[in-house]
Residue, then its C-alpha position, 0 to 999 in steps of 0.5 A: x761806808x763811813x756811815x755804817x762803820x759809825x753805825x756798826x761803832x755805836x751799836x758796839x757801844x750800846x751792846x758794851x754799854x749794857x753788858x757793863x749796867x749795874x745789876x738791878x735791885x731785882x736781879x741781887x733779890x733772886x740771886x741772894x735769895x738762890x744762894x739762901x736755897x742753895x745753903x737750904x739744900x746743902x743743909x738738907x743732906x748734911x742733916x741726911x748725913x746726920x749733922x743738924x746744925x747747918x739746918x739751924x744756920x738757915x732758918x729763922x729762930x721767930x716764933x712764926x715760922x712754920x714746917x710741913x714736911x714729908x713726914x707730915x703733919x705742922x710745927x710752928x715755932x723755932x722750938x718745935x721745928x729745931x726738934x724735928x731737924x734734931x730727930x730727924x738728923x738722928x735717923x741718918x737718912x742717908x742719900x742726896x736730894x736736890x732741887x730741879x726746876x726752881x722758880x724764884x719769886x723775890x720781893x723786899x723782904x719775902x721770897x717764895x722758891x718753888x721746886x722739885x726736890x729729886x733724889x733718893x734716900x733711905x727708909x727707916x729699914x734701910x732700903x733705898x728709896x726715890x725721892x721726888x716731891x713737890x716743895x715751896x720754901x719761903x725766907x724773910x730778910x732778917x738783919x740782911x740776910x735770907x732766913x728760912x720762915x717756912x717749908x712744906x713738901x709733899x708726903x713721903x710714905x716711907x717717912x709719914x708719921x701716921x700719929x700727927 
């Protein structure tokens, strides 16, 4: 008897023991980079609301970084993607678009997030539209913080911009 209650009180030690071990480097990696995405998201619809400076908050402002969203075609560069948020913040989209089933891959200074984004906004003539597009989004640790370097979803054909 005195066997299995000794038994029983270290198996309750090592179960307690790992409930208690540090959170390893890999675990803060996903977890900072979830809370990068999660601010992406939350940039989204404040910009769909028509208010573009959280989405200028959490992207990276280098001269690398790339956008292909669902209007089309490719911008590289701060200037040019801090436009496209500009333009499209003033179209006052409307709506909410969340993210479902994301994956997160997080190395040491590049993490790639792959997901859905499911929800619905407004065309350009004010008719509510669904919103269900594949997107991969790529953030590089800048001064310890996870910054947005790319974006690309799948087209929207009640936003593609048929001249790029």
């Amino acid at each position: 008897m005195k066997k299995q209650m000794t038994g029983g009180l270290v198996l309750t030690l090592l179960v307690a023991g790992f409930a208690f071990m540090p959170i390893t480097r890999a675990e803060e990696d996903t977890a900072s980079v979830q809370a990068a995405a999660d601010s992406f998201y939350a940039a989204l619809n404040a910009m769909f609301a028509g208010d573009a400076e959280p989405m200028k908050a959490v992207w990276s402002h280098a001269d690398d970084i790339t956008y292909m969203g669902p209007t089309g075609g490719l911008k590289k560069g701060w200037p040019d993607i801090a436009q496209v948020w500009e333009e499209q913040a003033a179209n006052k989209l409307g709506g909410k678009v969340t993210p479902e089933e994301m994956q997160i891959n997080a190395g040491q200074d590049i993490a790639i997030t792959s997901n859905y984004e499911i929800g619905e906004n407004f065309d350009r003539d004010g008719n509510l539209q669904k919103v269900s597009i594949r997107a991969t989004n790529v953030f590089r640790k800048e001064n310890g913080a996870w910054k947005m370097i790319g974006h690309h979803t799948d087209l929207l054909p009640f936003l593609e911009n048929k001249a790029e």
